[in-house]
C-alpha positions in Angstrom: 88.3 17.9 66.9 85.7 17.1 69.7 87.1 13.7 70.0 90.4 14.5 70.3 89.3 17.3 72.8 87.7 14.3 75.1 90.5 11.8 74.4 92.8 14.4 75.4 90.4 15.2 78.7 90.3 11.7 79.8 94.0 11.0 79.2 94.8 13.6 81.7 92.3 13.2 84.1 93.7 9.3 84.3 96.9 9.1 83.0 99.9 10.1 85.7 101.9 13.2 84.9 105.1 11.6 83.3 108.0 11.8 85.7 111.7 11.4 85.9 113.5 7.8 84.9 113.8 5.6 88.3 117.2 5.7 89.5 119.5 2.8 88.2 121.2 -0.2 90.2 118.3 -0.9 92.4 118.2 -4.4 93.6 115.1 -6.3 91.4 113.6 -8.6 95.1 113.4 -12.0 94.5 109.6 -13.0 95.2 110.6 -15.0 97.7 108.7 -16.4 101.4 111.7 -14.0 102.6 111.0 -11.4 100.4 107.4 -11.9 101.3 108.2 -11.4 105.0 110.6 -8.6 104.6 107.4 -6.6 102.9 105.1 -7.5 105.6 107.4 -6.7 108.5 107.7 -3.0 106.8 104.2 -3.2 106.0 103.5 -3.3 109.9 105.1 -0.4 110.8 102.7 2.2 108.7 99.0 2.9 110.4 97.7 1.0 107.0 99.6 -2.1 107.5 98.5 -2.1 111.5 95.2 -1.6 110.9 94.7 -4.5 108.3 96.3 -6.7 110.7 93.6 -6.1 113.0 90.6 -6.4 110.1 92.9 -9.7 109.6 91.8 -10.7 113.1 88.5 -9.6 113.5 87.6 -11.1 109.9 88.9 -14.6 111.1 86.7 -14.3 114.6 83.8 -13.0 112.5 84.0 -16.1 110.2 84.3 -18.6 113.5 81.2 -16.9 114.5 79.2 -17.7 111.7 80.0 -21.1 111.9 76.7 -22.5 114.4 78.9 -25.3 115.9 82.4 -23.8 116.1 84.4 -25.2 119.5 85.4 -22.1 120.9 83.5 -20.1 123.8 81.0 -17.5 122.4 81.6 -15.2 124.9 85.6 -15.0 123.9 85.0 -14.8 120.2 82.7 -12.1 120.8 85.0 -10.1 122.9 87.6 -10.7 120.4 85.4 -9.8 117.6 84.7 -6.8 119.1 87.8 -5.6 120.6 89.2 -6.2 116.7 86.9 -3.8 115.8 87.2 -1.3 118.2 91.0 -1.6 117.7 90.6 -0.9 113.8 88.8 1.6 113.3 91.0 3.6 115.9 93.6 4.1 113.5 91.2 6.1 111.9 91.7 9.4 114.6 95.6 9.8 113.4 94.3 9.1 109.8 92.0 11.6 109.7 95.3 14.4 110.4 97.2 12.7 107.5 94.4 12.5 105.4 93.6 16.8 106.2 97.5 17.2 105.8 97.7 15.6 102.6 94.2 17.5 102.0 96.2 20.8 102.4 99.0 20.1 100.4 96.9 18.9 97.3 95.4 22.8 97.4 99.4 23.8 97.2 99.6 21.4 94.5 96.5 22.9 92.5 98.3 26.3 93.2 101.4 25.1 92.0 99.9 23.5 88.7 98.8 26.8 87.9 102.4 28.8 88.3 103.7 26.4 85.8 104.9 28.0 82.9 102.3 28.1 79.6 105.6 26.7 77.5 105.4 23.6 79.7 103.7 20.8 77.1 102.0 19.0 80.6 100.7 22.5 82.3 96.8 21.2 81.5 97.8 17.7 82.6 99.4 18.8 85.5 96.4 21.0 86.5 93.7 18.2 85.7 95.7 16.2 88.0 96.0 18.2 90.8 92.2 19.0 90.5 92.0 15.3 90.5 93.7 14.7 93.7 91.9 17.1 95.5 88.5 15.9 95.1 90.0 12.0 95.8 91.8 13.3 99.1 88.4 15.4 100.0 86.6 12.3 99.9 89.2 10.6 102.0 89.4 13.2 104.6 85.3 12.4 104.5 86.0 8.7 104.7 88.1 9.5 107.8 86.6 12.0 109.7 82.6 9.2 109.5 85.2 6.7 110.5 86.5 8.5 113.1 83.2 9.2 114.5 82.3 5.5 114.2 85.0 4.7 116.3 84.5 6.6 119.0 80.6 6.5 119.3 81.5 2.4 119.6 84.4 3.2 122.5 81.7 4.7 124.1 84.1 8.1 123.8 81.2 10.0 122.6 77.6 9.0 122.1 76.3 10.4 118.9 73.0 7.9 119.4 70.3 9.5 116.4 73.0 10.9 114.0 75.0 7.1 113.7 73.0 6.1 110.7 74.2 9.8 109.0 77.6 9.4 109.7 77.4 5.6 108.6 75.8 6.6 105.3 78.6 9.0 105.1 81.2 6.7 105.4 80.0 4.4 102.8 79.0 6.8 100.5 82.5 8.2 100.3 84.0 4.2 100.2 82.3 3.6 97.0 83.1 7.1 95.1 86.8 6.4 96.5 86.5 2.6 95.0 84.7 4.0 92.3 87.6 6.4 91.3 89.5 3.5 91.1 87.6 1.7 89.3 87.8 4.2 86.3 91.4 4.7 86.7 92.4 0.9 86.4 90.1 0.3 83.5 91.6 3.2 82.0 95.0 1.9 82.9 94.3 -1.7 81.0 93.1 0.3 77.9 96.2 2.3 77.5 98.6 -0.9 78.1 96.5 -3.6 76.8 98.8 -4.8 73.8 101.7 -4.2 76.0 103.1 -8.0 76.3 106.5 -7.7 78.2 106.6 -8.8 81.4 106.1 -5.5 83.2 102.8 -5.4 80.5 102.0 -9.0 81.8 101.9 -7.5 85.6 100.3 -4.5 85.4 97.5 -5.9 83.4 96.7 -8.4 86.1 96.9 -6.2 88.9 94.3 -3.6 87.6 92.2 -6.9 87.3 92.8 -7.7 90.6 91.9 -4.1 91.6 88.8 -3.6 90.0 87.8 -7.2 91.7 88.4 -6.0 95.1 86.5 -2.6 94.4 83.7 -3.7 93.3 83.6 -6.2 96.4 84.0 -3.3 98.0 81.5 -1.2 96.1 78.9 -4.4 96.9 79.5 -4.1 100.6 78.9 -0.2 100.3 76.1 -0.5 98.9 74.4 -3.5 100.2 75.2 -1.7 104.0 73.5 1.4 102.6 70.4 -0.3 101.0 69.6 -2.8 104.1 71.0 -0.9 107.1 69.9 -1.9 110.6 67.8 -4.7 108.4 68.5 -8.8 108.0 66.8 -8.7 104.0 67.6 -12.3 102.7 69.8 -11.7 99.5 70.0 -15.0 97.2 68.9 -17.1 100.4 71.6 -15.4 102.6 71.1 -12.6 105.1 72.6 -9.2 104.5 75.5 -9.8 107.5 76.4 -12.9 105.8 76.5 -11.6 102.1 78.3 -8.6 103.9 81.2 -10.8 105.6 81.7 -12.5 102.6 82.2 -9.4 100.2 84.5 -7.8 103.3 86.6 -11.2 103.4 86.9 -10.8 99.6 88.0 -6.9 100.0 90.4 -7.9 102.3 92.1 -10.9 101.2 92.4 -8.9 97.3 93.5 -5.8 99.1 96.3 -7.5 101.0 97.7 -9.6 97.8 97.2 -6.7 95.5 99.5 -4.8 98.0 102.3 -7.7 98.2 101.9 -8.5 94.5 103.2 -4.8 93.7 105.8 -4.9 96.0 106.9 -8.4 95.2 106.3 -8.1 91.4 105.6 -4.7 90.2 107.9 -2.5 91.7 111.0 -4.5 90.9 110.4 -4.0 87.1 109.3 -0.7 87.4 112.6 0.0 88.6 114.3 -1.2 85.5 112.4 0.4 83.2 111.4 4.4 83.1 108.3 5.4 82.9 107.0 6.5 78.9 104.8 9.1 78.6 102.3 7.4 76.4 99.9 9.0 73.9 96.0 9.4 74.9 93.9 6.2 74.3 91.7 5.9 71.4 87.9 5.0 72.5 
């Protein structure tokens, strides 16, 4: 009976809230370079898609600057390097009011969760979930609002001077519990679907690899910043800003083909095939 209580716990706290079949006739894409370039262009019209064009950037001149004997002035790269930066994190101000918005609403949705009728066999998933999403978008608003601050204390906007290593801390903290989060939910997602062998099986399986990869790239980088901050500790012969640009280049490059590989691959058989409502994992 315990067991079954905690199998039950954990399938709602992970599992999505079963929803309605995806309507039928939509086009499957054809992962093709034009495919691929359709889903980029739209990717660059949303803050996200802007933004990681910029870390795209500032990644590249970060890496020409850790070469000693690259052939291009110094003095541009780090400009460049910089103004990346700068430009980056500034999509951070109108992310912080979607991230409070979205905030907001997940309080509606904890309300909501509670009106639901007691008949309904999903009320206590529902309500786990909406719990859920609170605590993740309260840890993005977090995110957003250190970020924020970051940006604007290195656009010289306002000089926070003795609380930057705070509001760093801050915004690392909250990066890892948010990767962290993930991290549960895409192991828990492989569980549930691990003998699943069609193709949509096949995909899903290696995108909550790839997931967990780039998280825990990202969790290293988190943690490495928060452990040596401000220091250059040599970690397996490498500094800390080297071991740092390499676990950011790997964040990045997983996070952009994890995005493109869902759109490309995912979606389209998503779309042919409803979602079940599957039964709670055994552990």
């Amino acid at each position: 009976m315990v067991l079954d209580g905690i199998r039950n716990a954990a399938h709602y706290w992970f599992a999505p809230v079963p929803t309605a079949a995806a309507p039928a006739g939509r086009r499957v894409q054809d992962p093709s370079v034009s495919a691929l370039m359709d889903e980029g262009a739209q990717y660059l019209t949303t803050a996200e898609g802007a933004q990681d064009l910029f870390r795209v950037f500032g990644t590249a001149t970060s890496l020409i600057k850790a070469i000693p004997d690259h052939p291009f002035p110094r003095a541009l790269v780090n400009r460049v390097d910089q103004a990346m930066s700068t430009m980056s994190s500034g999509f951070s101000v109108p992310g912080l009011f979607v991230s409070a918005r979205k905030l907001v609403n997940g309080v509606l949705d904890v309300l909501g969760a509670h009106s639901v009728a007691a008949a309904d066999p999903h009320r206590a998933h529902r309500i786990v979930q909406a719990y859920k999403e609170v605590g993740v978008k309260g840890l993005v608003v977090a995110n957003d609002a250190s970020h924020a601050l970051i940006y604007m204390h290195g656009a010289k906007v306002w000089n926070l001077g003795q609380e930057m290593p705070g509001i760093e801390t801050v915004f690392n903290g909250t990066a890892a519990a948010l990767d962290g989060s993930e991290v549960f939910d895409e192991t828990y997602a492989l569980r549930q679907g691990w003998r699943d062998t069609t193709p949509l099986g096949n995909e899903k399986r290696t995108l909550s690899c790839l997931k967990i990869a780039k998280d825990v790239a990202s969790i290293a980088y988190c943690v490495l910043a928060l452990a040596v901050a401000g220091t250059t500790v040599l970690v397996a012969g490498f500094t800390a800003a080297q071991v740092s640009l390499g676990l950011g280049t790997a964040w990045l490059t997983l996070k952009l083909y994890c995005y493109f590989r869902e759109k490309l691959f995912v979606e389209p058989l998503l779309a042919t095939r409803p979602q079940a409502f599957a039964a709670p994992a055994a552990f």
